[in-house]
C-alpha positions in Angstrom: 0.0 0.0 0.0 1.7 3.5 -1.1 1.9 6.0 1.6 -0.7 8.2 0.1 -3.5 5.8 0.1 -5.7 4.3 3.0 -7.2 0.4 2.6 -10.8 0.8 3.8 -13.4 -2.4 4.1 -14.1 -2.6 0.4 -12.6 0.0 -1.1 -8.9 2.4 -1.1 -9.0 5.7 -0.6 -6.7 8.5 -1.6 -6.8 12.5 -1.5 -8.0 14.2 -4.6 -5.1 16.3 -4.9 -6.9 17.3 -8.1 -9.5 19.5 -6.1 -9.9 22.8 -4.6 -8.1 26.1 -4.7 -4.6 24.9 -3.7 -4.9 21.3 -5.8 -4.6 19.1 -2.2 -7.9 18.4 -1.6 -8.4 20.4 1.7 -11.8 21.5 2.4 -11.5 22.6 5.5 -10.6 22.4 9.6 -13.1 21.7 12.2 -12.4 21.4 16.0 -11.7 18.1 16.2 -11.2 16.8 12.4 -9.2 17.9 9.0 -11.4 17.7 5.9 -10.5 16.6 2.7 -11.6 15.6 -0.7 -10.9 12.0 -1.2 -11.6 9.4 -4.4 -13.1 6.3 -3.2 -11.5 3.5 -5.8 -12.3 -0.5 -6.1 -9.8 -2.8 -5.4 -9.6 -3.8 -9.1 -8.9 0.5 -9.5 -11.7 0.3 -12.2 -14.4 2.3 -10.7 -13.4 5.9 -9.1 -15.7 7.9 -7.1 -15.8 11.2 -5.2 -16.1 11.0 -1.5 -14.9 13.3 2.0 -12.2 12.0 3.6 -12.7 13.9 7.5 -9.1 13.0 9.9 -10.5 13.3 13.1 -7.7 13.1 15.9 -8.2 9.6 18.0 -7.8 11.5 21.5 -7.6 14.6 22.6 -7.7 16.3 25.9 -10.6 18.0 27.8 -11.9 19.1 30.6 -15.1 17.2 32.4 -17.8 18.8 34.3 -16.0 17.8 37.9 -13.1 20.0 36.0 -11.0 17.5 35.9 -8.9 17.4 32.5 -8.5 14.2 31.3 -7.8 12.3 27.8 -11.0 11.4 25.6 -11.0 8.7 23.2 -12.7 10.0 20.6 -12.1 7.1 18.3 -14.4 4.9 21.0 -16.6 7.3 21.3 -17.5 7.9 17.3 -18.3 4.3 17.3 -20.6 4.3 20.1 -22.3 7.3 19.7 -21.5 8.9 16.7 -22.4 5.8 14.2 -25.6 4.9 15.9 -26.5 8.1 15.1 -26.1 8.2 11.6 -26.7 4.7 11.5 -30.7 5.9 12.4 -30.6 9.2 9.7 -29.2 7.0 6.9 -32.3 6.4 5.2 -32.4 10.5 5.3 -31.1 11.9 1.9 -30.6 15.1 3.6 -28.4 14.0 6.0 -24.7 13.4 4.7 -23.9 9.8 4.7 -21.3 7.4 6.0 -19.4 5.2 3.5 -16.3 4.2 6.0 -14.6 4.3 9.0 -11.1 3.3 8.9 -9.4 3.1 12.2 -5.9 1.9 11.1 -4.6 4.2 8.3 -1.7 2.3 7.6 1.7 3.4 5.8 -0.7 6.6 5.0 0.7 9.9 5.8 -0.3 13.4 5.0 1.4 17.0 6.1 -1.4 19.1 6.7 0.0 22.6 5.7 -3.4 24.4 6.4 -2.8 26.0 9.7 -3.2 29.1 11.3 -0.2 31.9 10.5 3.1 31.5 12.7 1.7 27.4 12.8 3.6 24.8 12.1 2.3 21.9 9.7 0.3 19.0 11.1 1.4 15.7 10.1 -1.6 13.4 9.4 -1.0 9.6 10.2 -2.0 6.5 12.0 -0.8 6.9 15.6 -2.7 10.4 16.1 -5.8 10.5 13.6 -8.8 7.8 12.2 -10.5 8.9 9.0 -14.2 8.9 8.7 -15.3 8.4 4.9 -18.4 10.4 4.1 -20.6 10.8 1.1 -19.2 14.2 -1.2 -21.8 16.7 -1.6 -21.4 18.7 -4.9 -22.6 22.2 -4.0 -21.4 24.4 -1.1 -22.0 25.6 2.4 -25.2 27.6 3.2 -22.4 30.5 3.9 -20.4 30.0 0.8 -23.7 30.2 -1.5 -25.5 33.3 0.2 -21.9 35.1 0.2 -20.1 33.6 -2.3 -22.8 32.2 -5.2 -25.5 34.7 -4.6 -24.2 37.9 -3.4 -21.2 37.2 -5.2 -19.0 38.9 -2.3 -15.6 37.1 -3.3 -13.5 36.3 -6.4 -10.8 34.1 -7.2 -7.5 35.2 -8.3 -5.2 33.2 -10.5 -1.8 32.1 -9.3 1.0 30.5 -10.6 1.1 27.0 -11.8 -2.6 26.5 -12.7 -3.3 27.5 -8.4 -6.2 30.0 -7.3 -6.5 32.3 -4.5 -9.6 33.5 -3.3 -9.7 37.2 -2.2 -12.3 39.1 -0.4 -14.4 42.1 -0.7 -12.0 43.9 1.0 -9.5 43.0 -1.5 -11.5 44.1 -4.3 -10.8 47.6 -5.7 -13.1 50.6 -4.5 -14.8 51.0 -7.8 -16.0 47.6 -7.4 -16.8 47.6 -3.7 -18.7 50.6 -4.0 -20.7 49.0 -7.0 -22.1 46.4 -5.5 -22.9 48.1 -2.6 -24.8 50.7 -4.4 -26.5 47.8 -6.3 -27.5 46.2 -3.3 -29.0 49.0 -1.6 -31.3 50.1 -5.0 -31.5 46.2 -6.4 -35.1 45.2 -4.8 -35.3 42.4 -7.1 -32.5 40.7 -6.1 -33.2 40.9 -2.4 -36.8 39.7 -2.9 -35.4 36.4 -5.0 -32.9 35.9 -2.2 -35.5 36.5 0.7 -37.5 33.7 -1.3 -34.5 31.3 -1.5 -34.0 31.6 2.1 -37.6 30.9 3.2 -37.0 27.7 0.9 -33.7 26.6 2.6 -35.7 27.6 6.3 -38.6 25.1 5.1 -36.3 22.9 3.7 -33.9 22.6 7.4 -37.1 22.4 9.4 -38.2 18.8 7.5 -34.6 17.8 8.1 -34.8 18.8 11.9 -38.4 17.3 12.5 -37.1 14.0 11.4 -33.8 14.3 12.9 -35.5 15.2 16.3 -39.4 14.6 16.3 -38.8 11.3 14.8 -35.8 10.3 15.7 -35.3 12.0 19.2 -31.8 13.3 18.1 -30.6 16.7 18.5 -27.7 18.1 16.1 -26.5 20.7 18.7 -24.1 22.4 16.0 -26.5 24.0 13.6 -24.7 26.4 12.0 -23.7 27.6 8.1 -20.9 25.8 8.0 -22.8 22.5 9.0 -25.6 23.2 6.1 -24.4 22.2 2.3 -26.4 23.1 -0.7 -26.5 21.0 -3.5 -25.6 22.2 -6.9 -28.2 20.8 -8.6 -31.5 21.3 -7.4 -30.5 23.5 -3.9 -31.5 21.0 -1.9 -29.6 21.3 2.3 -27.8 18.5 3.3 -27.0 18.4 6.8 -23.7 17.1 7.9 -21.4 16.9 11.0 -23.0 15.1 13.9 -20.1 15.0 16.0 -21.7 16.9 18.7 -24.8 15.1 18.7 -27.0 13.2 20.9 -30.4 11.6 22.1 -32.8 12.8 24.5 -33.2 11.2 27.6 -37.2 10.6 28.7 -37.1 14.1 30.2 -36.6 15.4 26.7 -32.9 16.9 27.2 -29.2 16.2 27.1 -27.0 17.1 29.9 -23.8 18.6 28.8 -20.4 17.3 30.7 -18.4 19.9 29.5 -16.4 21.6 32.5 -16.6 25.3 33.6 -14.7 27.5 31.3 -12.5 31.3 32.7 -14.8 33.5 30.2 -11.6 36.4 30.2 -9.4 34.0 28.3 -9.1 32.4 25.3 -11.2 29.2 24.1 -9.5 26.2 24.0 -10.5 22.5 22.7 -9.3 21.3 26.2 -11.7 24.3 28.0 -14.8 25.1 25.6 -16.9 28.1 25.9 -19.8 26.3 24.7 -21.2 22.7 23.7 -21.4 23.6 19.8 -20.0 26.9 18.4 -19.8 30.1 19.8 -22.5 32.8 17.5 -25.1 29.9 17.3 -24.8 27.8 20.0 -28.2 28.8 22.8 -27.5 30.4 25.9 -28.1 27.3 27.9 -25.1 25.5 26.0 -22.6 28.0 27.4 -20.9 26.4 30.7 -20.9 27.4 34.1 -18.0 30.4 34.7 -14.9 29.7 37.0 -12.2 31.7 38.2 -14.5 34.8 38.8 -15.0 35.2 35.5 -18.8 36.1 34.4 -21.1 34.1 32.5 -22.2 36.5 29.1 -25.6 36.0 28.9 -26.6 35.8 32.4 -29.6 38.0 31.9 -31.1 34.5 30.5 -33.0 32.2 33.0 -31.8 29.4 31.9 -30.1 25.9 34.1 -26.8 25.7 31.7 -25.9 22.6 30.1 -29.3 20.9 29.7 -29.8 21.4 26.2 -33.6 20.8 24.7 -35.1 21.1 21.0 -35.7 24.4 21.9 -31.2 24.3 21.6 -31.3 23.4 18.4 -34.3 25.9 17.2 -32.4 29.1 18.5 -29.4 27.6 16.3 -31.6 28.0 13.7 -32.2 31.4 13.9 -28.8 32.2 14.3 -28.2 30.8 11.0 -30.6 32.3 9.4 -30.0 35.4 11.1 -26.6 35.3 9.9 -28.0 34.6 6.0 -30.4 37.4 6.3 -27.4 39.7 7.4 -24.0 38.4 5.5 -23.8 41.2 3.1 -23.7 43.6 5.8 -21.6 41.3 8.0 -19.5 40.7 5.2 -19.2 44.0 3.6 -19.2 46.0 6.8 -16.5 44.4 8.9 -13.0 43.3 8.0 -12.9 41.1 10.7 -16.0 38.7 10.2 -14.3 38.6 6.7 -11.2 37.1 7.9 -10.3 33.6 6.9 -11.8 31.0 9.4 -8.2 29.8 10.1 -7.7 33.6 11.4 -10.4 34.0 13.2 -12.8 35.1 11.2 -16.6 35.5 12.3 -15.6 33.2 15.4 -13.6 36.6 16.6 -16.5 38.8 15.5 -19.1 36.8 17.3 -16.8 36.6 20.6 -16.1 40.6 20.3 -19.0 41.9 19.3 -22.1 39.5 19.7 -21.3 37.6 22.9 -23.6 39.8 25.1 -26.6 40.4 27.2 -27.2 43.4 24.5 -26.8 41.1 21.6 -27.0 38.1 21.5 -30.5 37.1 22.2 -33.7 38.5 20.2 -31.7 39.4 17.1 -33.4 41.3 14.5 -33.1 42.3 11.1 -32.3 46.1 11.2 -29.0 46.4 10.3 -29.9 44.6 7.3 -32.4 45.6 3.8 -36.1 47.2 5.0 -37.2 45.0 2.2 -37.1 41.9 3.5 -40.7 41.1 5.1 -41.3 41.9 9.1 -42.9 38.1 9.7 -39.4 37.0 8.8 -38.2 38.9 11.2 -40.3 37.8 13.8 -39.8 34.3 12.9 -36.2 35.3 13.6 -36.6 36.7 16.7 -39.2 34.2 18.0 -36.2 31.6 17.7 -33.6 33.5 18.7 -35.2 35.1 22.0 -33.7 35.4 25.2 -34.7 32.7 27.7 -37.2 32.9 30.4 -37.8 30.7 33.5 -40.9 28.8 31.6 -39.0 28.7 28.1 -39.2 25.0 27.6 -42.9 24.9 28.4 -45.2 24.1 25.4 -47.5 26.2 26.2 -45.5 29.4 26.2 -45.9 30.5 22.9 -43.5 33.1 22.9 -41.1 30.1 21.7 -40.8 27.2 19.4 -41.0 23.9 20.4 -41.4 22.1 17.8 -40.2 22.1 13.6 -43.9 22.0 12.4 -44.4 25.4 14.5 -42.0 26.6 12.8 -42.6 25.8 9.4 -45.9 27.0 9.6 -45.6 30.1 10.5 -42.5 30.5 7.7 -44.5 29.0 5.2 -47.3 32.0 6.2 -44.5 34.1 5.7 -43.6 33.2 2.6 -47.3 33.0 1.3 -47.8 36.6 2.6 -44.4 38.2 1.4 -44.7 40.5 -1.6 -43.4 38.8 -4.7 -42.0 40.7 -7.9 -44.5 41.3 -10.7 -44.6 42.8 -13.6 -45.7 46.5 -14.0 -49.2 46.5 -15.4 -50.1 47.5 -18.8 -53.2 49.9 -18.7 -53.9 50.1 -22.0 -53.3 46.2 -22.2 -56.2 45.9 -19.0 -58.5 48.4 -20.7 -58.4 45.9 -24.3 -58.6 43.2 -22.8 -61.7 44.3 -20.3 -63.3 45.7 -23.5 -63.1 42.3 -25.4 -63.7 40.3 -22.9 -66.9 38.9 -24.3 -65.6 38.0 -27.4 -62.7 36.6 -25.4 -64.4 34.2 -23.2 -66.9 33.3 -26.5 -63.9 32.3 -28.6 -62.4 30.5 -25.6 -65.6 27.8 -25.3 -65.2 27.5 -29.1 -61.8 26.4 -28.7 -62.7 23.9 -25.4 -65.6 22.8 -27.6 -63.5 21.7 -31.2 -60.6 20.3 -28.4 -58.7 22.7 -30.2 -57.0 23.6 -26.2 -54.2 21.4 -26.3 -53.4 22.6 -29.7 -53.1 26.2 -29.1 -51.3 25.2 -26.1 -49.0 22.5 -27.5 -48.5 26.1 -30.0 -47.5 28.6 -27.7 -44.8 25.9 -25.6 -43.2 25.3 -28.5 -43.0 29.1 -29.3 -41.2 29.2 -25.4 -39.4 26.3 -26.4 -38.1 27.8 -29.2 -37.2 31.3 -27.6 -35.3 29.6 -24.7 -33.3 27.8 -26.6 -32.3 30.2 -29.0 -31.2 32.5 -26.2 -29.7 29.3 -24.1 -27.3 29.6 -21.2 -27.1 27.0 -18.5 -28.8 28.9 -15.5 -31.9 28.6 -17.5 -32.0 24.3 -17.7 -34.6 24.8 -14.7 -37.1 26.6 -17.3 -36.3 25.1 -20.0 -37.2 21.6 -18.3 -40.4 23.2 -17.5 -41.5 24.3 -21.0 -40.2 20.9 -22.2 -42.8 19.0 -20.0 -45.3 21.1 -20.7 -44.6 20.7 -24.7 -44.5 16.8 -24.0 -47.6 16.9 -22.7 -49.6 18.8 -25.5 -48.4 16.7 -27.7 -49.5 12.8 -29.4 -47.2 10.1 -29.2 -45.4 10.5 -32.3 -44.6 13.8 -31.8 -43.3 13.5 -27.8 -40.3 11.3 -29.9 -39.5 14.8 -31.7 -39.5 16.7 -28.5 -37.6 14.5 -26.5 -34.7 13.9 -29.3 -34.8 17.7 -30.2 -34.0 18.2 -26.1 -31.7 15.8 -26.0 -29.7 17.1 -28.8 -29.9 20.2 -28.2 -28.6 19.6 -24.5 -25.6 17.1 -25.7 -24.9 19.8 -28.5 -24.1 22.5 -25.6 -21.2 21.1 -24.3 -21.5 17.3 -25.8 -21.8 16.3 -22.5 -25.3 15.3 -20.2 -25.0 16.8 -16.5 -26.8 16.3 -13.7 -29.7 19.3 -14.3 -29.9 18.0 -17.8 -30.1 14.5 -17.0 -32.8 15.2 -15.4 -34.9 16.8 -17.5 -34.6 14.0 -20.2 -35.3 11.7 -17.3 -38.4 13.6 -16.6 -39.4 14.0 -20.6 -39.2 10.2 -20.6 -41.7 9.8 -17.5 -44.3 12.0 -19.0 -43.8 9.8 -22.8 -46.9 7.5 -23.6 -45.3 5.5 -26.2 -42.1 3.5 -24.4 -40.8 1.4 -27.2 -37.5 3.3 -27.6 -37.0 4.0 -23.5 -34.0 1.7 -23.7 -32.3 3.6 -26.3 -32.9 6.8 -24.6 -31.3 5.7 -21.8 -28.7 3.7 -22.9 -28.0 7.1 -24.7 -27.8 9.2 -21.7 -25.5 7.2 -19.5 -23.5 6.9 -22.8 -22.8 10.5 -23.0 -23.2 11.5 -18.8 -20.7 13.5 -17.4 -18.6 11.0 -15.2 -18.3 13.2 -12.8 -22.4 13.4 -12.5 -23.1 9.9 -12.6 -24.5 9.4 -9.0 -26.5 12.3 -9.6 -28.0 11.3 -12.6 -28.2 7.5 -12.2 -30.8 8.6 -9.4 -32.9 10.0 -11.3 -33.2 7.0 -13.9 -33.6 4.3 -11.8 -37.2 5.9 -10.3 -38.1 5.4 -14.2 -40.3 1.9 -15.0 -37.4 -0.5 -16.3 -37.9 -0.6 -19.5 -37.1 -3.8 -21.7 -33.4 -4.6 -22.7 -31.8 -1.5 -21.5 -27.9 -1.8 -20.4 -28.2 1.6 -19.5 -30.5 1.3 -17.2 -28.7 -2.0 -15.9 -25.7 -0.1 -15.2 -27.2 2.3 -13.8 -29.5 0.0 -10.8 -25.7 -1.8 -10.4 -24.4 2.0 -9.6 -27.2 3.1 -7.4 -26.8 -0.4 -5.3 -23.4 -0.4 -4.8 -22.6 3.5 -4.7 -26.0 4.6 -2.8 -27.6 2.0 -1.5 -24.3 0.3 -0.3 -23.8 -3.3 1.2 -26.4 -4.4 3.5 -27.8 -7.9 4.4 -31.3 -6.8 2.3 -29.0 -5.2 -0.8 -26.6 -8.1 -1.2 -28.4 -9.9 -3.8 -28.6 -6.9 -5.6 -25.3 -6.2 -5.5 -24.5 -9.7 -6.5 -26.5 -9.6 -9.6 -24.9 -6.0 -10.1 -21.2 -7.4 -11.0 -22.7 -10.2 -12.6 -24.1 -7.8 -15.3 -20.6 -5.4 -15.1 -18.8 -8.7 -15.5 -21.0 -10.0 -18.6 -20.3 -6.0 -20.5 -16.5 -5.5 -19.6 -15.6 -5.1 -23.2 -19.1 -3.3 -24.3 -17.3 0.2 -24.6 
């Protein structure tokens, strides 16, 4: 075994040293784990497949709640905590998923040259670390796509040598700075389409949550940005990192046993502040103060360490809190803007936030006056400081549960103005002075069933317009006008539509990614004639992007199986071995799987 790769139960796993700005792999550094990209690879090297490869350090040293330090297996702990934990969410697909956990790494070594500055490199190898092996999301975190996707608040600079740098706003020159702060400030679309996307993400994280903790009696107890990914393809949240979590006891609560902490000096991993991360963690995770030092938020009423759902809820208005607000957070202060590795919004949270004053009942008025005022009571609701009767569910000045929650977003959302086009007068006035003739033509047309014609007319028209304006941002919309095109249309011409989408989408870029894999997936659900299924299948997983495969073999495989489709074959062995993954119930499956990979090695 080479020193850069790690045997695993089925599989070997090396760093993608093909990934991210640097070309190591690193994604980042938690408290107690080192994140990197990792290829997951048979033992035969013929299949290759994307997967996280998080170091977490096997012990490490903290202080109990008798404060007494003392050494903490963390390796022993993972498996019996951490595991059955995930080993409950796994049939969750928006909770990240476990592949591995590899507790010798072997001749494996790594030097970890992501540290703090004045640091010296961390090597990574088998007497200090274990690596846990979890599924790759391909998107980003809830922080990187409301700063960095949406409000577009960094850039990345070429280096030498094919390497990229990402600077910061703060970097950017002040023509540019003050341009996209004056566009902000005027741009009410924009901040309308991004209050909309955050409702969905908030909607979204409560169904997570609710099963996570209404069905599963689990609490996360680390909700934070970081924690939340969003896919690329569909924005859907994945929630990830469970290393802090636990289940409720029958009095509905977990008991912290971290120790006291001295609140005048510095956080360390041996004396936390907090049980989670300081910004979002509740006021009743904080732990008790020693050394005369003075608990923060003692204006709070709460018994500290005995950490409810109502925990994890104020999390989640600190999150979104800190969504609602990054542009000004980001824009505004040099230090929340730091690298993480430098501090970053820990330091701004600690300096600035960590208060009676602030921390509690936060609000939305540092940020846009557009965004709606039930969103900021939603935010406020979750986020409010605690009273003696807090927990009780009948003091409705909290949450206490995800469905409360949701509901009152989802009212939000429903009530929240939307942007519309400006009306036409003269366009109201025609159309009120035909209106007659209008509705008269329009039974005509119901009665000769001429409907689906003028209908199966005008999609086409859209069909035609999108795609002669194409770019990719638009594959939502054009999926949409393409169903609706299928659906107008008789059998024989649902075969045109579908092969002049396909073509059009392998013509782009002559390759089929996820977002267009499934749209054809969806055209070929909607298609009453199925005779040539197989071949248009057989043609998509032909021409898929190999890096998209999981993504798009999930979408075929909730098709009917047609008749005499390898494609479709290949793509059920793929889901079973890659998503499903080897389980008493799966193993005939899986069986049958290489049986058919076995019987095609040499069909190219």
């Amino acid at each position: 075994m080479n020193s850069n790769e790690m045997r695993g139960s089925d599989f070997i796993y090396q760093i993608d040293s093909s990934y991210g700005l640097s070309q190591d792999g690193y994604i980042a550094t938690g408290t107690e784990s080192i994140v990197y990209k990792g290829l997951k690879i048979s033992k035969d090297r013929k299949i290759v497949m994307s997967c996280v490869l998080k170091f977490k350090y096997k012990h490490i040293r903290m202080s109990t709640k008798d404060n007494e330090e003392q050494g903490i297996d963390v390796l022993t702990r993972f498996k019996e905590n951490d595991l059955k934990i995930f080993d409950k969410l796994q049939n969750c697909r928006s909770v990240v998923r476990i592949y591995d956990v590899i507790e010798d790494l072997g001749d494996f070594s790594l030097l970890d040259k992501h540290i703090p500055k004045g640091g010296k490199p961390l090597l990574i190898d088998k007497d200090r670390f274990f690596c846990v092996v979890e599924e790759f999301v391909d998107g980003w975190s809830l922080e990187e796509y409301c700063r960095d996707v949406y409000w577009k608040l960094t850039a990345t600079k070429e280096l030498q040598y094919g390497l990229k740098e990402k600077i910061s706003f703060h970097e950017f020159n002040s023509e540019l700075q003050n341009s996209k702060i004056e566009s902000y400030k005027k741009d009410y679309k924009s901040i309308i389409r991004y209050q909309n996307e955050i409702y969905n993400f908030m909607i979204n994280l409560c169904d997570i949550m609710e099963y996570v903790t209404e069905k599963n009696r689990i609490l996360h107890l680390d909700i934070k940005p970081d924690n939340i990914m969003v896919t690329r393809y569909g924005r859907e949240l994945i929630l990830i990192d469970f290393g802090r979590s636990g289940t409720l006891n029958e009095h509905n609560y977990i008991e912290s046993q971290l120790a006291g902490a001295d609140y005048n000096t510095e956080e360390r991993i041996e004396r936390m502040f907090q049980y989670g991360t300081l910004g979002y963690a509740a006021p009743e995770n904080y732990v008790k103060p020693i050394n005369d030092s003075k608990y923060p938020l003692d204006k709070n009423k709460v018994e500290l360490g005995k950490m409810t759902i109502e925990s994890d809820i104020f999390s989640f208005g600190a999150t979104f809190w800190e969504c609602l607000n990054i542009f000004e957070l980001y824009t505004k202060s040099r230090e929340f803007a730091k690298d993480k590795g430098e501090g970053g919004s820990y330091d701004y949270y600690r300096k600035y936030v960590l208060n009676n004053e602030a921390y509690c009942d936060r609000d939305l008025s540092l940020t846009s006056s557009h965004y709606h005022l039930e969103l900021e009571k939603i935010i406020r609701k979750c986020t409010r400081s605690r009273d003696n009767d807090y927990r009780n569910p009948d003091n409705d000045r909290y949450y206490h549960s995800y469905k409360q929650l949701r509901e009152d977003i989802e009212f939000a959302r429903d009530s929240s103005p939307t942007i519309v086009k400006t009306e036409n007068t003269k366009v109201r006035n025609t159309f009120g002075m035909v209106g007659t003739v209008l509705g008269f033509i329009a039974i005509l047309i119901v009665l000769q069933s001429g409907l689906k014609i003028s209908f199966n007319y005008l999609s086409q028209k859209k069909w035609d317009n999108i795609t002669s304006n194409y770019n990719s941002t638009r594959i939502e919309r054009l999926g949409s006008v393409s169903v609706d095109l299928i659906k107008s249309s008789n059998s024989q011409n649902q075969r045109k539509v579908y092969s002049d989408t396909y073509n059009f989408l392998l013509d782009n870029d002559n390759l089929i990614d996820s977002a267009e894999g499934n749209v054809l997936v969806n055209l070929l659900s909607e298609m009453e004639d199925t005779n040539d299924t197989s071949k248009y299948i057989d043609d998509i997983i032909v021409n898929a992007d190999d890096r998209r495969y999981t993504e798009i073999i999930k979408y075929i495989v909730k098709l009917k199986k047609p008749n005499n489709s390898l494609g479709y074959d290949i793509a059920n062995v793929i889901y079973n071995i890659e998503i499903k993954g080897y389980n008493s119930n799966n193993k005939k499956n899986i069986v049958s799987g290489y049986n058919i990979l076995l019987n095609n090695k040499d069909n190219k």
